[in-house]
SEBA-13436 format. One record per residue: x, y, z of N, C-alpha, C in turn; residue in one letter. Coordinates in steps of 0.2 Angstrom, whole numbers, padded with zeros to 4 digits, always signed. Example, Ala and Ser with C-alpha at 12.3 -4.5 7.8 and 13.67 -1.06 7.14 Angstrom:
BEGIN
+0066-0028+0039+0062-0022+0039+0066-0016+0039A
+0064-0011+0035+0068-0005+0036+0064+0000+0039S
***
This chain:
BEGIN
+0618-1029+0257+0611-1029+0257+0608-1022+0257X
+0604-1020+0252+0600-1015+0252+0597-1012+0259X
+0597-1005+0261+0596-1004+0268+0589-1000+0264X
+0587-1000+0260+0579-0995+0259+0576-0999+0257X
+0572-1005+0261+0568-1009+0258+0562-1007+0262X
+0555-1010+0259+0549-1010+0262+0548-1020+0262X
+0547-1021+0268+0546-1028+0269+0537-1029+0272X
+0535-1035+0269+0526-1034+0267+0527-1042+0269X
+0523-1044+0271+0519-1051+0274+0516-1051+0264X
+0520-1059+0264+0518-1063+0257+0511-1068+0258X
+0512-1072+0263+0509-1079+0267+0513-1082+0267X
+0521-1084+0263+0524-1089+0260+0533-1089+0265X
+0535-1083+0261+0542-1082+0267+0542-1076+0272X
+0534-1073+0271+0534-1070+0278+0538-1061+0277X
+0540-1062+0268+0545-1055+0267+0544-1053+0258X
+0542-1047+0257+0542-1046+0251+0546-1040+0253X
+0552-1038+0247+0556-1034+0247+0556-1027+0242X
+0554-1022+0242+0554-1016+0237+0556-1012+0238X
+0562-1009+0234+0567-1000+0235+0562-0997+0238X
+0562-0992+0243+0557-0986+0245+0560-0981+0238X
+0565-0979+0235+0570-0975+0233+0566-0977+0225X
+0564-0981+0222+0564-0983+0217+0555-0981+0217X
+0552-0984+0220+0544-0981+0222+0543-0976+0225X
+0548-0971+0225+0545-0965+0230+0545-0963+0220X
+0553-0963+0218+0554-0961+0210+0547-0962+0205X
+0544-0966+0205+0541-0969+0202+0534-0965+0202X
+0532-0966+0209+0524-0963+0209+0524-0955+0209X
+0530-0951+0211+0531-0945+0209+0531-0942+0203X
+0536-0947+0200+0538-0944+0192+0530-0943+0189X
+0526-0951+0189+0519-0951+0185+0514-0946+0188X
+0513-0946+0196+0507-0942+0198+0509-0935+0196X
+0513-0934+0197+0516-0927+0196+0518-0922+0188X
+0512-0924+0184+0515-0923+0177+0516-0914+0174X
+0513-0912+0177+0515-0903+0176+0522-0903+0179X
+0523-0906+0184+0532-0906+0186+0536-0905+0180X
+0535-0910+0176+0539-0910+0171+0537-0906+0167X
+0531-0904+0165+0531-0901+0158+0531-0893+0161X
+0534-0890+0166+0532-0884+0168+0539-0880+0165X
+0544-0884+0164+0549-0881+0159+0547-0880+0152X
+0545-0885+0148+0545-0883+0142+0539-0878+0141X
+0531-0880+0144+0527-0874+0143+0523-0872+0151X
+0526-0868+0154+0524-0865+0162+0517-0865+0160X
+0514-0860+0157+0507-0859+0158+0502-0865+0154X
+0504-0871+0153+0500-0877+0153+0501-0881+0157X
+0505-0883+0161+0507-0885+0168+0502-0882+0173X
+0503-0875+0172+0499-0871+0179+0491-0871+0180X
+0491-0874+0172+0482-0875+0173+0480-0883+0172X
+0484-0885+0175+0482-0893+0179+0482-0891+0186X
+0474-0895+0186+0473-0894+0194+0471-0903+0199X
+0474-0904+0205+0475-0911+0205+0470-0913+0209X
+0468-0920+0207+0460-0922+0211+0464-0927+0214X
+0462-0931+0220+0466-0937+0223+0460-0940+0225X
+0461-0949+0225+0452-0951+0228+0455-0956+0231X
+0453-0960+0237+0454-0966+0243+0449-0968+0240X
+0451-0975+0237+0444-0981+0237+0444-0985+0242X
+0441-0983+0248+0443-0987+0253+0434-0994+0252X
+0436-0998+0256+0431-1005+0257+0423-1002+0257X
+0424-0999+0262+0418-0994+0263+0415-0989+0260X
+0419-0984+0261+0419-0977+0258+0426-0975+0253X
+0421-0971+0250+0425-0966+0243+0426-0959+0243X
+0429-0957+0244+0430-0951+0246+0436-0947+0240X
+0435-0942+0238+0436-0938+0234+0440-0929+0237X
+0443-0927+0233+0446-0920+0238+0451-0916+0231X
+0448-0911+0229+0451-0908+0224+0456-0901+0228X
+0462-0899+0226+0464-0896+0228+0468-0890+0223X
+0469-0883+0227+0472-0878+0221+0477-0878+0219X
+0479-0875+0214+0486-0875+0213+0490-0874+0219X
+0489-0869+0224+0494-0869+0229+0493-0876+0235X
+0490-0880+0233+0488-0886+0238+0484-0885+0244X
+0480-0882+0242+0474-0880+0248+0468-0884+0245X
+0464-0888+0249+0459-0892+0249+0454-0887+0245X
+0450-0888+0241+0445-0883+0240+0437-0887+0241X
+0438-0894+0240+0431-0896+0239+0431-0903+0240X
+0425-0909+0241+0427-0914+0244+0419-0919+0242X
+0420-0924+0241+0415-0929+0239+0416-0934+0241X
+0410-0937+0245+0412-0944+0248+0403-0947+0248X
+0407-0955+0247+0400-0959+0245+0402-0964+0249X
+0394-0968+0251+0398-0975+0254+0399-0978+0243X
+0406-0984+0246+0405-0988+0241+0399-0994+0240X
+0398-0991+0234+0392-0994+0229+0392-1001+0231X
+0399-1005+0231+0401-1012+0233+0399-1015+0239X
+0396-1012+0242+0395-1015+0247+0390-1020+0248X
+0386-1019+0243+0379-1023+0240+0380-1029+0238X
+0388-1032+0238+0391-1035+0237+0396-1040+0243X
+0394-1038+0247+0398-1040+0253+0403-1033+0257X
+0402-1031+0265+0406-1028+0269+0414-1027+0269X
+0415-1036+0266+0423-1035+0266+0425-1037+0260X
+0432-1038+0257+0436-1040+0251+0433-1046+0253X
+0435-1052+0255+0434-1059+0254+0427-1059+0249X
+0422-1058+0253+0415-1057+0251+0417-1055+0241X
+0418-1049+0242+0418-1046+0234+0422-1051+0229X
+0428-1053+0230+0432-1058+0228+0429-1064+0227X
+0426-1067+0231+0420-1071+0230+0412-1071+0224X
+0412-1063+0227+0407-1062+0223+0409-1061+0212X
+0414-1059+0213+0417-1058+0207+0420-1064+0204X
+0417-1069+0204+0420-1075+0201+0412-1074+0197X
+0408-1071+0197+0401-1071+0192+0404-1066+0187X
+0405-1066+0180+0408-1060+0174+0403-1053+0177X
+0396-1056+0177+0390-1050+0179+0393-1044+0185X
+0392-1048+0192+0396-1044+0197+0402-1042+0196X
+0407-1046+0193+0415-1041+0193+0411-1032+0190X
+0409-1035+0185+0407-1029+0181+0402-1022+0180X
+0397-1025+0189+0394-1020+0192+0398-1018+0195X
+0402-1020+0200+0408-1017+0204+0412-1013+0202X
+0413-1014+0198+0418-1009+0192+0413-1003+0190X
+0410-1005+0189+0406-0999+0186+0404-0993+0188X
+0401-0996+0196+0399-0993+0201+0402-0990+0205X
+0409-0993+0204+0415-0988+0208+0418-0981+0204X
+0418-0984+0198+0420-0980+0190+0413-0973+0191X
+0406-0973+0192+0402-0970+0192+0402-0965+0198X
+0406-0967+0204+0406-0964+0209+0412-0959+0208X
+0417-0959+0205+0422-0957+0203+0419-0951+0200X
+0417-0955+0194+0414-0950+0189+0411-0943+0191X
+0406-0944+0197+0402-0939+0201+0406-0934+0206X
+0411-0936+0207+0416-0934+0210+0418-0928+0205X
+0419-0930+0201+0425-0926+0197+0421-0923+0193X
+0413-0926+0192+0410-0920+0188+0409-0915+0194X
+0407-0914+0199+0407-0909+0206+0414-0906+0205X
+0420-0907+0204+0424-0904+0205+0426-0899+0197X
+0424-0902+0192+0425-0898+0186+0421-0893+0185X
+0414-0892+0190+0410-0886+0192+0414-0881+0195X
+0419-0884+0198+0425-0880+0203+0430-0874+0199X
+0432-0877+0193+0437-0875+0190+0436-0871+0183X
+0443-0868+0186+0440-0861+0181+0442-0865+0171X
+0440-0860+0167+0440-0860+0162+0447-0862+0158X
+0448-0867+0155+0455-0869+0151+0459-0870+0159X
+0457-0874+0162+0461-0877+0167+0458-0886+0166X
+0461-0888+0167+0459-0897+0169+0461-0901+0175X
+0459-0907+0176+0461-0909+0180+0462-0916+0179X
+0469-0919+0183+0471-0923+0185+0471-0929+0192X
+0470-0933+0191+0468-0939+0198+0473-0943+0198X
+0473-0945+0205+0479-0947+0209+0473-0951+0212X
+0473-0959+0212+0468-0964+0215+0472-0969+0220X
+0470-0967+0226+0474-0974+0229+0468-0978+0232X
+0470-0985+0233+0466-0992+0235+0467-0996+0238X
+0464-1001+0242+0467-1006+0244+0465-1012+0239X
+0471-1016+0237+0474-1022+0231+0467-1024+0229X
+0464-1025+0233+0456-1030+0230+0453-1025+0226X
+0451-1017+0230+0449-1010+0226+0452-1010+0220X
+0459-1011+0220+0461-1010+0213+0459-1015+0207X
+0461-1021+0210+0458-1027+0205+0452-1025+0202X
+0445-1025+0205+0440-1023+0205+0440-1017+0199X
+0442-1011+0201+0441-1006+0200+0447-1008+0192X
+0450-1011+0189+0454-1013+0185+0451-1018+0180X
+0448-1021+0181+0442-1026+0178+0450-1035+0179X
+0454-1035+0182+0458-1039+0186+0454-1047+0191X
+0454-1051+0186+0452-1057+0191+0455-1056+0198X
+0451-1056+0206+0453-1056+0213+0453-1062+0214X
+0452-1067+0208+0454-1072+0215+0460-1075+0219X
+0466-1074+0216+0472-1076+0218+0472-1070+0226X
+0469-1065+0225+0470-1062+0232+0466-1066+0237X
+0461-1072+0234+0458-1074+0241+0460-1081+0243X
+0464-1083+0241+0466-1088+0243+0477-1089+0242X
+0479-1095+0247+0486-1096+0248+0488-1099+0242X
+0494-1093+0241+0497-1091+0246+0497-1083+0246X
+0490-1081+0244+0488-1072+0243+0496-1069+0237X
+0495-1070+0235+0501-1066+0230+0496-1062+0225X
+0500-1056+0223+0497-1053+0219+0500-1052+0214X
+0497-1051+0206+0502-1050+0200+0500-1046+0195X
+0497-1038+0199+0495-1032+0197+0497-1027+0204X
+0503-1026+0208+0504-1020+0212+0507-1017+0206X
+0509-1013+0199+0512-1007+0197+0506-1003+0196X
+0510-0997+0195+0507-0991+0196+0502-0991+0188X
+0495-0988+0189+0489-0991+0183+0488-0986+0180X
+0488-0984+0175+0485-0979+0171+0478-0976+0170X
+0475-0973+0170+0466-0973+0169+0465-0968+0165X
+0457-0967+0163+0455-0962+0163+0447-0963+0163X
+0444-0957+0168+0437-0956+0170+0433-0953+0163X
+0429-0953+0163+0426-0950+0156+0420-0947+0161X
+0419-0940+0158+0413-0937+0162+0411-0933+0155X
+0404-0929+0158+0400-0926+0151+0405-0920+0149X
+0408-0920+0154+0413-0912+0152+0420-0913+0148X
+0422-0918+0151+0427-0919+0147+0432-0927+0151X
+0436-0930+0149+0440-0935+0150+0445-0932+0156X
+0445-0938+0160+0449-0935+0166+0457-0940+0167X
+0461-0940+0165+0467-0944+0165+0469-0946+0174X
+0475-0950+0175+0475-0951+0180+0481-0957+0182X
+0481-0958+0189+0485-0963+0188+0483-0969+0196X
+0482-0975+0196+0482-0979+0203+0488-0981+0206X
+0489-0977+0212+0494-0980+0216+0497-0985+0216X
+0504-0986+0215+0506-0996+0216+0506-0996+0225X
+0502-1003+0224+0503-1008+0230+0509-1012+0231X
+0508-1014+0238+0513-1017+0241+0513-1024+0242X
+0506-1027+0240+0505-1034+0242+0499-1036+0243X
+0496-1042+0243+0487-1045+0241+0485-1040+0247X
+0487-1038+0252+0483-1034+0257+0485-1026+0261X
+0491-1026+0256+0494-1019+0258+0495-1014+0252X
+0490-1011+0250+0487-1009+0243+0492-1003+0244X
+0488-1001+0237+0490-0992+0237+0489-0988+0240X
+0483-0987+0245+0481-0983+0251+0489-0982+0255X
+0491-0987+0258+0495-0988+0262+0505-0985+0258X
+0504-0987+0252+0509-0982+0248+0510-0975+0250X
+0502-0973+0248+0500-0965+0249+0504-0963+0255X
+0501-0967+0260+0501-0965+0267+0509-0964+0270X
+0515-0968+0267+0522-0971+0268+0523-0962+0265X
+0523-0963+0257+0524-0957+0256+0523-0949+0260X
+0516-0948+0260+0515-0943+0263+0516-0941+0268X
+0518-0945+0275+0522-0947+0282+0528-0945+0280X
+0531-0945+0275+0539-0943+0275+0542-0950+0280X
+0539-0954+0283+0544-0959+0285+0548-0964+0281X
+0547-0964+0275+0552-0967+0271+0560-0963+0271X
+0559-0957+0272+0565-0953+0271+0566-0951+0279X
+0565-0952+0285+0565-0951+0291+0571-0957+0293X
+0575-0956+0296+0579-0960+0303+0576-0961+0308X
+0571-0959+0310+0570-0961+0316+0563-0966+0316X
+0560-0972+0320+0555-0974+0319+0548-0973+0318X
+0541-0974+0313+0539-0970+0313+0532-0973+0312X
+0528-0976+0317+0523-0979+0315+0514-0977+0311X
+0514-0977+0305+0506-0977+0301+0501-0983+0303X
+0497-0980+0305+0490-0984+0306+0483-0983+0302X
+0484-0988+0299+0478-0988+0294+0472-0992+0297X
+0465-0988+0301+0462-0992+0303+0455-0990+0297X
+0454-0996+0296+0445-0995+0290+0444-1002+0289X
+0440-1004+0287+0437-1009+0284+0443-1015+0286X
+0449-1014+0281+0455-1016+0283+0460-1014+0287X
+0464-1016+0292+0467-1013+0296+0475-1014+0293X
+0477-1008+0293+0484-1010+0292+0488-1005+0296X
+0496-1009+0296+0501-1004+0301+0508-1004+0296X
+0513-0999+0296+0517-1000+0295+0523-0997+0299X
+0528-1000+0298+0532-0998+0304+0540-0996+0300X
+0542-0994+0301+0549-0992+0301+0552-0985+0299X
+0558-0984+0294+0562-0978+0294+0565-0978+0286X
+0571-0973+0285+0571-0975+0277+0576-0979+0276X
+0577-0984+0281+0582-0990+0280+0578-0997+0277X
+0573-0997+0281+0565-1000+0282+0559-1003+0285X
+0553-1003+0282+0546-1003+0282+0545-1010+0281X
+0541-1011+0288+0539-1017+0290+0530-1018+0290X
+0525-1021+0286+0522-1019+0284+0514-1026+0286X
+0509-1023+0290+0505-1030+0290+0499-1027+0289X
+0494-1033+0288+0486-1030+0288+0481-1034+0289X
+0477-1035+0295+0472-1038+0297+0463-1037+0296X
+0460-1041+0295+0453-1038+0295+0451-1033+0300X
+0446-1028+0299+0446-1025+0306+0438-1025+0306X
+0434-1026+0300+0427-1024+0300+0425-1017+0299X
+0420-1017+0300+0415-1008+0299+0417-1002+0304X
+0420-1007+0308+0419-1003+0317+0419-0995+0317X
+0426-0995+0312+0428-0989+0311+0427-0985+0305X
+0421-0987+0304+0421-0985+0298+0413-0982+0295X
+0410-0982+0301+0403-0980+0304+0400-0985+0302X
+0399-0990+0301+0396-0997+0302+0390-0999+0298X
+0392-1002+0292+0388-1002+0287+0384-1007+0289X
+0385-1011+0293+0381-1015+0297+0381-1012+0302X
+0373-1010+0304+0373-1003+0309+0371-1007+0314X
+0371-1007+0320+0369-1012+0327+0375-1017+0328X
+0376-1021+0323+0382-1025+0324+0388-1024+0323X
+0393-1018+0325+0399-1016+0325+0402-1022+0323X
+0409-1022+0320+0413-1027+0322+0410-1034+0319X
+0405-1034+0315+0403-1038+0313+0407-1043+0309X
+0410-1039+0303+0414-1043+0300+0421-1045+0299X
+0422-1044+0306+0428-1047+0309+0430-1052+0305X
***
């Protein structure tokens, strides 16, 4: 039996099973494309500069950073989505009309845009930049023009977690990029991000991630493996888009 798996709540046997080793490979190789081209031409590699965006339920948040990996700048919007329902069920629902799929999309696509046009003010001359986007599964479908409705109903399967190609279009110029693969109908790319970034995939010792927002999610293990679930949690922590009623959308 494989000892580097990540295990994800299906609804159906309670286990879905994915190499950390084969996904660590994967989201690197792509997010990371000056890696590779810095052999063959240094000086076009070194002027990719990398933007990374959280579509989270609520909020979009934006952070471009310098070649040495220092944060230099930062954009955050609530999501436009939310005109649409507080939580994924809501949007999922709401997205069974062509119309709404299609302002959700656009409106998340336009927030991006804004983002990345702020940060192409940032950078210098014959530099570009590159996006790294993570989400949560419903974010992604949306933001992918992807039918949600299999996310809202049993047995929640989904048959869009690989990793997604994009690109932003701004007045300045075309922004490439790439969307995080997810783990399952509720444990998106956000939560990839964060497995990676923790180094607890590569750790022996236990190593608990807690993702509190809109959605809640936790993942638990080591680089043998990652046990992974996700509950509604509402606004509470998320400064309360429904202002008065914390917790509303339990």
């Amino acid at each position: 039996m494989c000892k580097c798996n990540i295990c994800t709540s299906c609804g159906r046997c309670g286990r879905v099973e994915q190499k950390i080793s084969i996904l660590t490979h994967s989201v690197l190789e792509t997010s990371l494309p000056w890696e590779r081209e810095r052999e063959a031409c240094p000086e076009a590699a070194d002027r990719v500069r990398l933007a990374v965006a959280d579509i989270g339920t609520t909020t979009i948040a934006l952070r471009l950073y310098s070649r040495e990996g220092k944060a230099e700048d930062t954009f955050v919007r609530v999501n436009p989505q939310t005109e649409f329902g507080a939580d994924v069920i809501s949007r999922i629902q709401a997205a069974e009309e062509e119309a709404a799929a299609r302002r959700m999309r656009e409106s998340v696509t336009e927030v991006l845009r804004q983002g990345l046009a702020q940060f192409l003010g940032r950078v210098s001359p014959g530099e570009s930049l590159y996006l790294v986007t993570a989400a949560n599964t419903t974010m992604k479908y949306l933001l992918m023009g992807y039918d949600p409705a299999e996310l809202g109903r049993a047995p929640f399967l989904a048959s869009h977690l690989n990793t997604e190609h994009m690109v932003i279009h701004t007045d300045r110029t075309d922004v490439p990029g790439i969307l995080l693969p997810g783990l399952s109908a509720f444990v998106g790319g956000d939560i990839t991000a964060g497995i990676l970034a923790s180094g607890m995939a590569e750790r022996e010792e236990l190593t608990l991630l807690i993702d509190l927002g809109t959605n809640g999610e936790l993942a638990l293990g080591n680089r043998r493996r990652i046990l992974a679930c996700a509950t509604a949690a509402g606004p509470a922590f998320e400064g309360g888009v429904n202002r008065g009623v914390w917790g509303a959308d339990m």
